[in-house]
C-alpha positions, 0 to 999 in steps of 0.5 A: 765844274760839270761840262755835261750839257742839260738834256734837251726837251722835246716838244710834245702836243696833241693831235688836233684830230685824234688827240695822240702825242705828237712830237714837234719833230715829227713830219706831220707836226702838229698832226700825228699822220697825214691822215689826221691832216687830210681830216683837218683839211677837209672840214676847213674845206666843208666849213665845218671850221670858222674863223670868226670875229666882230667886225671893228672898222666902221668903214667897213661895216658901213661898206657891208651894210650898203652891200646888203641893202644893195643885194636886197633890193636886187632879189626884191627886182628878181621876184 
């Protein structure tokens, strides 16, 4: 019986930026270098990435709908 133990993969991904190979062991995972991740932060910071879904709750929904008509009303005192 063999004691050799199986040679342990290491994770790789692309950079979300610039698309090079990162290994997950590396200090900037999942970025290739703080570079990359200042870039990424920036255009979380800009709007430029949105996380987005449909609102489910019909609680909520109902709350934002009264909000808005709210607000309209306001900006219809304003001017």
């Amino acid at each position: 019986m063999s004691n050799k133990s199986a040679p342990s993969k290491i994770k790789t991904l692309r950079c979300p930026t610039c698309r090079n190979i990162v290994l997950a062991t590396g200090e900037d995972f999942p970025f290739c270098s703080d570079r990359c991740r200042r870039i990424d932060l920036g255009k979380w910071a800009s709007g430029d990435y949105k996380i987005s879904s449909p609102i489910q709750d019909p609680d909520l929904l109902e709350e934002l709908a009264r909000s808005n008509k709210h607000n309209r009303q306001n900006d219809d005192d304003v001017n």
